[in-house]
Legacy VTK file of the C-alpha trace (Angstrom):
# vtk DataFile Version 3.0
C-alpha trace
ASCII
DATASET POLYDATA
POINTS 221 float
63.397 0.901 42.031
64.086 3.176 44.877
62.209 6.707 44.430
65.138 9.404 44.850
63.384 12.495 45.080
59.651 13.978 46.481
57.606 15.494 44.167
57.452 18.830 45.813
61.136 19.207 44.627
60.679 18.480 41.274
58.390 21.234 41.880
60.604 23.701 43.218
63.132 22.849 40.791
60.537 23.161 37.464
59.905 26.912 38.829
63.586 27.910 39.580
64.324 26.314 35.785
61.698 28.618 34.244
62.928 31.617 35.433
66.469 30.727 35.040
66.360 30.447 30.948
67.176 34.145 29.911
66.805 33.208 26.284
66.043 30.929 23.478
67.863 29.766 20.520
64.724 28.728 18.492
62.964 31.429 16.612
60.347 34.098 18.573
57.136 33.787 18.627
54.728 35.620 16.196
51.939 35.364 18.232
50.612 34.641 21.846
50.490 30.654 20.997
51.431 28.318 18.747
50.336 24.756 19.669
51.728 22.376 18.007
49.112 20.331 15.502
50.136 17.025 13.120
51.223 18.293 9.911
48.968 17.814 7.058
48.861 15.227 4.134
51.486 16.699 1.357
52.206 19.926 3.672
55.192 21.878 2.932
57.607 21.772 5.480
58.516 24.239 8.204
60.892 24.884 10.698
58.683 23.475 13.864
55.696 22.787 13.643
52.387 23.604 11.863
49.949 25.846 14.543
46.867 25.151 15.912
44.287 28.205 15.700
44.818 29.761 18.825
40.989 30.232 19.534
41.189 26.707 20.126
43.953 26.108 22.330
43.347 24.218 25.698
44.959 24.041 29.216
45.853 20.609 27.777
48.517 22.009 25.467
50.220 23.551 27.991
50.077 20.636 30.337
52.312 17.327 31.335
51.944 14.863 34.274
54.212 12.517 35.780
57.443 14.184 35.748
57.595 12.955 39.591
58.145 9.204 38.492
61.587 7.674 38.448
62.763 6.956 34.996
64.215 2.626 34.851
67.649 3.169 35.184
67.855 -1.066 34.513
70.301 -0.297 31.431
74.380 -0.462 30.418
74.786 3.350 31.012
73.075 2.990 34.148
70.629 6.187 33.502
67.111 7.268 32.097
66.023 10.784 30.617
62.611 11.614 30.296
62.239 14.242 27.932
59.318 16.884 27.685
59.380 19.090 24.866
57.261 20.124 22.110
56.332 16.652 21.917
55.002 15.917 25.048
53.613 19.558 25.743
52.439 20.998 22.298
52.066 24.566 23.559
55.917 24.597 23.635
56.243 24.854 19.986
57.879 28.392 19.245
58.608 28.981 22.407
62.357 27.963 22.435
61.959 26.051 25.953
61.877 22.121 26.750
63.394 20.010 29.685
64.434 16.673 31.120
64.559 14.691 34.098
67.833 12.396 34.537
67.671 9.856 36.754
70.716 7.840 37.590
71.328 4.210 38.731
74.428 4.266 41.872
77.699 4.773 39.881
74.926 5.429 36.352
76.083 8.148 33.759
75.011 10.157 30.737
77.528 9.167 28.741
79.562 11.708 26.321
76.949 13.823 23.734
75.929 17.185 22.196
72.830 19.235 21.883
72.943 20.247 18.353
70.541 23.201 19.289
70.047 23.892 22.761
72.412 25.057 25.803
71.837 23.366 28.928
71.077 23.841 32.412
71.076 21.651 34.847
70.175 21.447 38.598
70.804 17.863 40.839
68.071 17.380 43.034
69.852 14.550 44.418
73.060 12.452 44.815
76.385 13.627 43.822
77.160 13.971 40.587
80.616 14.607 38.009
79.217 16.634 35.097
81.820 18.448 32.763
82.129 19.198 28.831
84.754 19.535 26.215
85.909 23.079 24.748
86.024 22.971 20.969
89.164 22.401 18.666
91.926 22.791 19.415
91.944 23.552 22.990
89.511 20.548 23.859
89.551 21.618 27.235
87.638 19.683 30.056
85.699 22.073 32.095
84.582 19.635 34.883
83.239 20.086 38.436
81.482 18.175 41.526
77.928 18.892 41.965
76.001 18.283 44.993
72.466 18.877 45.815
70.831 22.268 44.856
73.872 22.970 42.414
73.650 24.066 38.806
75.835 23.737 36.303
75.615 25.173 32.276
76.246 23.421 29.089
77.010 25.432 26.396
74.974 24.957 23.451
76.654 21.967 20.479
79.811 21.120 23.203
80.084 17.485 24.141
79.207 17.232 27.753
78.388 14.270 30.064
77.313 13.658 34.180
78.103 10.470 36.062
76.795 9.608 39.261
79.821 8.943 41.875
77.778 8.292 44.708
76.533 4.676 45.660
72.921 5.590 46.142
70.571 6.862 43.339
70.780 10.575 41.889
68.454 12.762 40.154
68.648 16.047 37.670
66.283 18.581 36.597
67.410 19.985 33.364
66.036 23.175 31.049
67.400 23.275 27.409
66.768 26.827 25.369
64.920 24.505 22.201
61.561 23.230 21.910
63.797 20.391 20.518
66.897 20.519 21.256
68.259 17.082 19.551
70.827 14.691 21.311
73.594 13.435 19.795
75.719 10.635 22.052
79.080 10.482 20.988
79.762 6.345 20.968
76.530 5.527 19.017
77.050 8.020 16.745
80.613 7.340 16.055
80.209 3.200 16.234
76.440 2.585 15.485
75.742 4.277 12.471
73.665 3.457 10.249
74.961 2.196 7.953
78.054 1.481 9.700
81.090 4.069 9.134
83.870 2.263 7.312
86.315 0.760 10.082
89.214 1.246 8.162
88.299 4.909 8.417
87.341 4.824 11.894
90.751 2.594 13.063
92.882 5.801 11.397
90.973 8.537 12.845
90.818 6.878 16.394
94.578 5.457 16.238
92.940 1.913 16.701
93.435 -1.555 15.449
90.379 -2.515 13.227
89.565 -5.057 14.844
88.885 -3.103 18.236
86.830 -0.852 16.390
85.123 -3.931 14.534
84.705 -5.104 18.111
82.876 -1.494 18.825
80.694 -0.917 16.251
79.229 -4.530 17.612
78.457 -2.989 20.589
76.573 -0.441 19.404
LINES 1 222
221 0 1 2 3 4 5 6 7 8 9 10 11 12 13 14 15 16 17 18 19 20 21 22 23 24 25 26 27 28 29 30 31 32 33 34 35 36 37 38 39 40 41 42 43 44 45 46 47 48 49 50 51 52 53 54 55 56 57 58 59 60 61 62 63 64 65 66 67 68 69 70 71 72 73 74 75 76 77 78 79 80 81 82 83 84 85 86 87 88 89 90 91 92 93 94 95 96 97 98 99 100 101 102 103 104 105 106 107 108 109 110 111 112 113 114 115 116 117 118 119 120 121 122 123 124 125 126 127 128 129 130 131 132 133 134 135 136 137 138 139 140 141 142 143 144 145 146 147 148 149 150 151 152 153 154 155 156 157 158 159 160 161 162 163 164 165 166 167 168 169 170 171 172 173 174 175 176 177 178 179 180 181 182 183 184 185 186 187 188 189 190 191 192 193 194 195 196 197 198 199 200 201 202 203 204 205 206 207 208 209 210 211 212 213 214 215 216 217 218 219 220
């Protein structure tokens, strides 16, 4: 697959991101670190995840490579995300921060979904791309807009939102997200591929369908 974009602006981009976040949904910190450990055997729960001591804490925990390779866009929707939060870079946990890179196929999306706990912001490094999202109830207003390179565009935090790539070459994104881990939830597998699968007589009524088009989507997904 065609590489879109040098590493030296994913670079660029990664700095103007961290500066850009003015705040973060998740919890403060308590302390100067908190890297992320596995839990322990029979540990309680908390809201994160357990610390390491921070006398111990490495470079390592603060560190990810390879954000400068092209995600395989070879899919229906046409796109890739590679995600690096608190998974990927431990250090992260508590510190209410994470990020992705999008990388779109010619004509690819992100198709319709929410971020139960993060607002977005997102920069295109290249291509041209549609991005909007949907006001809540009962306005459901589209706020949409045209992006080109070096723009940025804001999600607001639990509003469905989507991008799709209207150019015929390739097109990448840079995105920050105010959450260690800010969840994704897309709208169509959701809605149609739940498990265990939402009752289509239900679905049919709510979506002003015929069952069997909704039997028809809940195949799909």
């Amino acid at each position: 697959m065609k590489k879109c974009v040098s590493f030296l602006q994913v670079t660029v981009s990664l700095m103007a991101l961290a500066s850009s976040v003015a705040s973060a949904y998740d919890p403060s910190p308590l302390q100067d670190t908190c890297v992320a450990i596995p839990e322990p055997k029979n540990a309680v729960f908390v809201n994160g995840k357990f610390c390491k001591n921070p006398n111990l804490t490495v470079a390592e925990d603060f560190f990810y490579q390879g954000l400068d390779i092209p995600g395989n866009t070879s899919n229906l929707v046409g796109s890739n995300v590679t995600t690096v939060n608190v998974v990927q870079i431990p250090g992260l946990n508590t510190l209410g921060i994470s990020l992705v890179r999008i990388d779109y196929a010619p004509y690819g999306q992100n198709p319709p979904h929410t971020h139960p706990r993060a607002t977005e912001i997102l920069t295109v490094l290249e291509g041209i791309l549609l991005v909007g999202f949907v006001t809540s109830n009962p306005e459901n207003r589209l706020i949409s807009k045209v992006l080109y390179k070096g723009d940025v565009f804001v999600f607001p935090i639990g509003l469905i939102h989507f991008q799709f790539n209207i150019g015929p070459t390739c097109a990448v994104a840079i995105a920050g997200l105010s959450s260690q881990n800010p969840g994704v939830i897309t709208i169509a597998n959701a809605v149609f591929g739940s498990n265990p699968p939402i009752n289509p007589d239900f679905l049919a009524r709510a979506f002003q369908l015929d069952k069997k088009v909704v039997e028809f989507l809940q195949a799909r997904f």
